[in-house]
C-alpha positions in Angstrom: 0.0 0.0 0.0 0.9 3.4 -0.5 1.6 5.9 2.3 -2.0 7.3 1.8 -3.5 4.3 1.5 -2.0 3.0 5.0 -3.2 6.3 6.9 -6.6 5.8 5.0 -6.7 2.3 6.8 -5.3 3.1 10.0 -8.6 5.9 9.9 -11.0 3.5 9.0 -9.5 1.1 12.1 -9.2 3.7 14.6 -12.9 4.7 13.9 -13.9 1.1 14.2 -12.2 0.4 17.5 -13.7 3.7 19.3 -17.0 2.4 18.1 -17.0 -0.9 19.1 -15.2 0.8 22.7 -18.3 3.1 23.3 -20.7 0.6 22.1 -19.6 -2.3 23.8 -22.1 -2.6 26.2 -25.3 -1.8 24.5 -27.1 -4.9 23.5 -29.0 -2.9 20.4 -27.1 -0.8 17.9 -28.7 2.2 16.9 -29.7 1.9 13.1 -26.9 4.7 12.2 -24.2 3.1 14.0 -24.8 -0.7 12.4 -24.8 1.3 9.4 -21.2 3.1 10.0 -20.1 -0.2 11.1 -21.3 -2.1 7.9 -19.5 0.7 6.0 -16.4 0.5 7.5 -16.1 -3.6 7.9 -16.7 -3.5 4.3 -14.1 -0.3 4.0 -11.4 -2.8 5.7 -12.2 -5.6 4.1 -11.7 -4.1 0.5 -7.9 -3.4 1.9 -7.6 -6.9 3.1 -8.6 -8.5 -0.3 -6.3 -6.2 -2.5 -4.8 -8.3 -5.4 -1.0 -8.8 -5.3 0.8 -5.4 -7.1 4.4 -5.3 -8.0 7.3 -2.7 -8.3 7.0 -1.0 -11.3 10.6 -1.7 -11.9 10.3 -4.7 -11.1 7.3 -5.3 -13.4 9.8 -4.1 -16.4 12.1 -7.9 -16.1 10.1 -9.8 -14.7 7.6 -12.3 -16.1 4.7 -15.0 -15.5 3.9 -18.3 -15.9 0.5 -18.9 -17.8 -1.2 -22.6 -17.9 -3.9 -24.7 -17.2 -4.5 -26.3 -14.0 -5.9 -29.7 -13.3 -9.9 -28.6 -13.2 -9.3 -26.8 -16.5 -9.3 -23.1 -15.2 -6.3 -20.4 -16.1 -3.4 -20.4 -13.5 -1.3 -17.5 -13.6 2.2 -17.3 -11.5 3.6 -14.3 -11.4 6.4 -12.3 -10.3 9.2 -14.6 -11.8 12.2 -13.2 -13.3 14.8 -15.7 -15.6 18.4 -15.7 -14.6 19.7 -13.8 -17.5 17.6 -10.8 -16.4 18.9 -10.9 -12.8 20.5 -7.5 -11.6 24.1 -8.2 -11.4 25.3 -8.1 -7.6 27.4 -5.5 -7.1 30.8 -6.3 -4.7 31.0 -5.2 -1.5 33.4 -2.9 -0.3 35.2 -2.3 2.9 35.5 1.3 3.5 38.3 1.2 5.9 40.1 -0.7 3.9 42.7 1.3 1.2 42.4 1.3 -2.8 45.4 -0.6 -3.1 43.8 -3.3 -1.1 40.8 -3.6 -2.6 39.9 -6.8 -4.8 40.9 -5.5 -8.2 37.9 -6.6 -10.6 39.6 -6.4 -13.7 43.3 -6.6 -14.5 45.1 -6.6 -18.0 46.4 -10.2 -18.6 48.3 -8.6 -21.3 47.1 -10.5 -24.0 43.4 -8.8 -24.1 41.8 -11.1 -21.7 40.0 -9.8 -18.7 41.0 -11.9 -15.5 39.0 -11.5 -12.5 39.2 -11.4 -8.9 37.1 -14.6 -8.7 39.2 -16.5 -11.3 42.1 -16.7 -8.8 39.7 -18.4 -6.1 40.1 -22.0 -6.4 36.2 -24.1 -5.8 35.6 -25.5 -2.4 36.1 -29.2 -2.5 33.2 -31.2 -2.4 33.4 -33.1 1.5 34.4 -36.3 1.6 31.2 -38.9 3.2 27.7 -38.2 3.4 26.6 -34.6 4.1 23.1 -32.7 5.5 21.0 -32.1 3.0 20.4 -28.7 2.3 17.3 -27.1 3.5 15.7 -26.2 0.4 16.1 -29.2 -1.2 14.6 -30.8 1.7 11.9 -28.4 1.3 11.2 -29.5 -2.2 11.4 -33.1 -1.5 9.0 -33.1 1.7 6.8 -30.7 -0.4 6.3 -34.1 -3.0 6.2 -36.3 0.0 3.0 -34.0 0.8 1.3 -34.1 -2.2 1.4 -37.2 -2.1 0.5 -38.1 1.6 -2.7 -35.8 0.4 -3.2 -38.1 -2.8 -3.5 -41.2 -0.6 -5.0 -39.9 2.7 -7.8 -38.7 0.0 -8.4 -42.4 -0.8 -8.8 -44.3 2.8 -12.1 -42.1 4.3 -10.9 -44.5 7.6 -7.3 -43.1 7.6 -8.1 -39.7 7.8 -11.2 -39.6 9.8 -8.9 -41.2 12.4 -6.1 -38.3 11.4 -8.6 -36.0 11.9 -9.6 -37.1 15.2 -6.3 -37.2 16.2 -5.6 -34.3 15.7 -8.4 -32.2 16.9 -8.2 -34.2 20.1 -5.1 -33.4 20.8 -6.0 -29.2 20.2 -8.9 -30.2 23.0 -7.4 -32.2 25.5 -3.6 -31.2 25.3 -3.2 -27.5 24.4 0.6 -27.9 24.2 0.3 -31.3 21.9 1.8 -30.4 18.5 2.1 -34.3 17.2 -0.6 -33.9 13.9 1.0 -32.6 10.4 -2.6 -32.3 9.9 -3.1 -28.3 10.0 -6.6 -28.5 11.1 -8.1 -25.0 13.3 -9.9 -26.3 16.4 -11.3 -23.2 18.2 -13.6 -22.6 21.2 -15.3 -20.1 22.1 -15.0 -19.5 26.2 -17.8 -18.7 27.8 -18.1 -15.9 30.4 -20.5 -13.9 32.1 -22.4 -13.5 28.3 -25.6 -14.8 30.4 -27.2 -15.0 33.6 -26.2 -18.7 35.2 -25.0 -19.9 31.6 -22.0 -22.0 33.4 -24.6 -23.5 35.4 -26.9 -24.6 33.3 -28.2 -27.9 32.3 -26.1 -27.8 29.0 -23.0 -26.7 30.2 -23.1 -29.4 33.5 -23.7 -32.0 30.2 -21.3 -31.2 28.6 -18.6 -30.7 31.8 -19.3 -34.1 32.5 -19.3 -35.7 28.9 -15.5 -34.1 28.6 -14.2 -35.6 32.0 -15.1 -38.7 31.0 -13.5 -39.0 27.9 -10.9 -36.7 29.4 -10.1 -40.3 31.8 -9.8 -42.6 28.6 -7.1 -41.2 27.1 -3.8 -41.4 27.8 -1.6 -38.7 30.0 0.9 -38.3 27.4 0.2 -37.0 23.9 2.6 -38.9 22.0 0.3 -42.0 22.8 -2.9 -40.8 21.6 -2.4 -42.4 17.9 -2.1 -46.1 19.0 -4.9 -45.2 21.6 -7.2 -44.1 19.6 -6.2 -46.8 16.8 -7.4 -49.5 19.3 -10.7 -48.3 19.7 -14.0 -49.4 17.5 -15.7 -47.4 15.5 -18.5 -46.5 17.7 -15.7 -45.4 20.3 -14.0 -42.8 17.6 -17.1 -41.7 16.2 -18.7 -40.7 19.9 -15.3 -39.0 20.8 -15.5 -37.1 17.1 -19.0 -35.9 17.7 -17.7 -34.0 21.4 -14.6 -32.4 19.7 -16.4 -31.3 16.4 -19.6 -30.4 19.3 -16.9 -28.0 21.0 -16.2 -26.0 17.9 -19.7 -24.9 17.6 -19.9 -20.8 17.7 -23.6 -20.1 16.8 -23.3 -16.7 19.1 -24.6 -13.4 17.4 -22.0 -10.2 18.1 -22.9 -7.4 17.9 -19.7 -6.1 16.1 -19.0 -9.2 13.9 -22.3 -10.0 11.4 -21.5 -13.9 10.6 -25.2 -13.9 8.7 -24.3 -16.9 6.6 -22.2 -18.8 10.4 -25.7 -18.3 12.0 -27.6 -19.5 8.9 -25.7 -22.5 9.1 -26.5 -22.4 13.0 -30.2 -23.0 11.9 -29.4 -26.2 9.7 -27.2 -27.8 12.1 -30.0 -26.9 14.9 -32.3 -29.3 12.3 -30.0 -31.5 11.1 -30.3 -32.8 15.1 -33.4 -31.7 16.2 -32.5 -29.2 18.8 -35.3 -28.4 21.2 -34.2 -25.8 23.9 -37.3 -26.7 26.1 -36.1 -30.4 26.8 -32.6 -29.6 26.9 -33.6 -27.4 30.3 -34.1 -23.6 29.5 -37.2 -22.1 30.5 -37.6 -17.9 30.8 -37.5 -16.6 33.8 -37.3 -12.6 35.0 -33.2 -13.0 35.5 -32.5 -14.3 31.7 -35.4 -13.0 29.5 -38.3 -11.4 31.1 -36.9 -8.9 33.0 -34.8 -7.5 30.1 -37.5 -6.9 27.1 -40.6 -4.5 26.9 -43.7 -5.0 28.0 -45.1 -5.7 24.2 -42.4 -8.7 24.4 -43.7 -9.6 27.5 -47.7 -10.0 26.8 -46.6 -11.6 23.2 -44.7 -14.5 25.2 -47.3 -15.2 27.1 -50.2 -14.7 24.5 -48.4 -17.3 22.5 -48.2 -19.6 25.4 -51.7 -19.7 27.1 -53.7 -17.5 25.4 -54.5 -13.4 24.7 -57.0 -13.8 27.7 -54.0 -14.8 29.8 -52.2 -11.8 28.2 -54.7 -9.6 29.0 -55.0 -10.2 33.0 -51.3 -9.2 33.6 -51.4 -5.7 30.9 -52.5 -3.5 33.5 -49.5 -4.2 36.0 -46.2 -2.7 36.0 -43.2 -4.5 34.4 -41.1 -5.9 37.3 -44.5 -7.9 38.5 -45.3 -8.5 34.4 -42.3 -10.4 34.6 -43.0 -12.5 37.6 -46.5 -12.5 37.1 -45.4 -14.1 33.0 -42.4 -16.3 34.7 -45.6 -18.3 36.7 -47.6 -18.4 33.9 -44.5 -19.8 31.3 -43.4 -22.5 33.0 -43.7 -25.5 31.2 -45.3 -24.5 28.7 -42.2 -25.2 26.7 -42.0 -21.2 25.4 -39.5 -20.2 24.0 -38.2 -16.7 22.3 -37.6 -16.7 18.4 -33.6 -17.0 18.7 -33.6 -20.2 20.7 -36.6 -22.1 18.5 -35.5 -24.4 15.9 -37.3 -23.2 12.3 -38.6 -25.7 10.1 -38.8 -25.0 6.0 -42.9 -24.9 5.3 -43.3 -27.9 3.2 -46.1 -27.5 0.5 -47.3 -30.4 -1.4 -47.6 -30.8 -4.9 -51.0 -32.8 -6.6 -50.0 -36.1 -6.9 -50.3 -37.0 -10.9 -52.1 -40.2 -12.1 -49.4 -43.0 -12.0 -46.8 -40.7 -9.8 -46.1 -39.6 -6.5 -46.0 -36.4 -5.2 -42.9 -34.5 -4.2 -42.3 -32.5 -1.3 
């Protein structure tokens, strides 16, 4: 980037940091600020995504490679420059050294010939035995070796779903394990004080207690979770899979990072199992729901729960005993506000044709 171009960034980043500082702890934007921050995550992005630009001088000797790749599409390399059009090196010279001692790059042989400083330096000798190989060719040869591993882990699904496991596991259950070459991300969100007795919920004491146990099946060290996990059956790696990949889950809306199409995928996983929030345990109450919406919210809840006449006997109160009044009336009935409900696609159905059945 150019000099303007990094202030203009560094503008568009302070901005966004002293919003998201004075807005921290306001649970609902303002319509002009989401806007200002839409503007300036896109702003930020577009700086992020720039396409690779070269020195113009460099540009003028250098050149690319243009070909086809395996699925057919155009694969351009650039930014290669052939040896002939290398810059020559100049020699270095010691400044507190005099003219007479410096390497003389030319000198007349007498006979026309140019003889240089480097003619008079006899080659190193090749060692005698076996040496290290250098490090960039044993970059090149473990970058084959890779290609391939990739080739055949591709073709044995059993192979790499226990490589997989593997190496998730060892992210989960031993932070300092490094003993994968499989670069897989295995993040978790930590949860703190985001909601009222969230750490003491049903869910989370489930979960606690799912972890410890597999926590006490596998061994101390992390070096021997390979052959540990080799031995088990199927059912065994598959149940231990499901809690890792379970961890991993982030289906939490921020205020100051839209994920629309993360949370969209949040409503087909939450189908793709069934999730029902009632049965796993949450219920409103004043502390995590009531208490903290209007009194519109309030009457909807219960209208949709037991009825507008229901509704209609707690209006005229004031909204602390709304709340409590609503929290009596709620429980279980199996309520629950739109962001915890699991949405089901409406299913229409087509006229079954003569000889045919009908779609859905």
């Amino acid at each position: 980037m150019t000099d303007e171009e990094m202030m203009a960034r560094d503008a568009l980043q302070a901005e966004y940091d002293r919003l998201s500082e004075e807005n921290d702890s306001i649970e609902e934007l303002p319509e002009v600020v989401d806007e200002r921050f839409g503007e300036l995550e896109t702003a930020l992005a577009a700086f992020e995504e720039r396409p690779l630009s070269f020195d113009p001088a460099e540009v003028a000797r250098a050149g690319a490679f243009v070909s086809i790749d395996q699925n057919g599409r155009l694969r351009v390399e650039r930014g290669y420059v052939r040896p002939e059009d290398e810059l020559p090196v100049e020699p270095e010279v010691d400044p507190t050294r005099s003219d007479e001692a410096q390497p003389a790059m030319a000198a007349d042989a007498g006979d026309g010939d140019v003889v240089t400083a480097e003619a008079d330096v006899p080659e190193p000798e090749e060692e005698d035995g076996l040496t290290p190989i250098s490090d960039r060719l044993m970059g090149e040869l473990t970058a084959h070796r890779t290609l391939g591993l990739r080739r055949v882990l591709g073709e044995h699904p059993d192979v790499a779903f226990l490589a997989a496991l593997h190496a998730l596991a060892l992210k989960v259950f031993y932070p300092y394990g490094s003993d994968s070459c499989l670069e897989l991300e295995m993040k978790s969100v930590a949860f703190g004080n985001q909601a009222p007795g969230l750490n003491d919920s049903a869910c989370a004491e489930a979960i606690r207690t799912r972890h410890d146990a597999w926590a006490k099946r596998l061994p101390k060290e992390p070096a021997d979770l390979w052959d540990t996990l080799k031995g088990w059956n199927t059912d065994d790696r598959s149940a231990l899979f499901a809690h890792v990949v379970s961890l991993s889950v982030n289906a939490v809306h921020e205020a100051w990072n839209r994920r629309p199409r993360a949370l969209a995928h949040a409503d087909r996983l939450a189908r793709a199992v069934s999730l029902d929030m009632a049965a796993m345990g949450w219920t409103p109450t004043v502390d995590n729901f009531l208490g903290r919406v209007t009194k519109a919210r309030i009457l909807q809840a219960v209208a949709e729960a037991k009825g507008q006449r229901a509704a209609d006997r707690i209006e005229h109160l004031k909204k602390g005993d709304m709340a409590i009044e609503a929290e009596t009336l709620l429980a279980g009935t199996g309520w629950l506000p739109e962001p915890l409900r699991t949405t089901w696609p409406q299913v229409t159905s087509e006229p079954v044709q003569a000889g045919g059945t009908a779609e859905t």
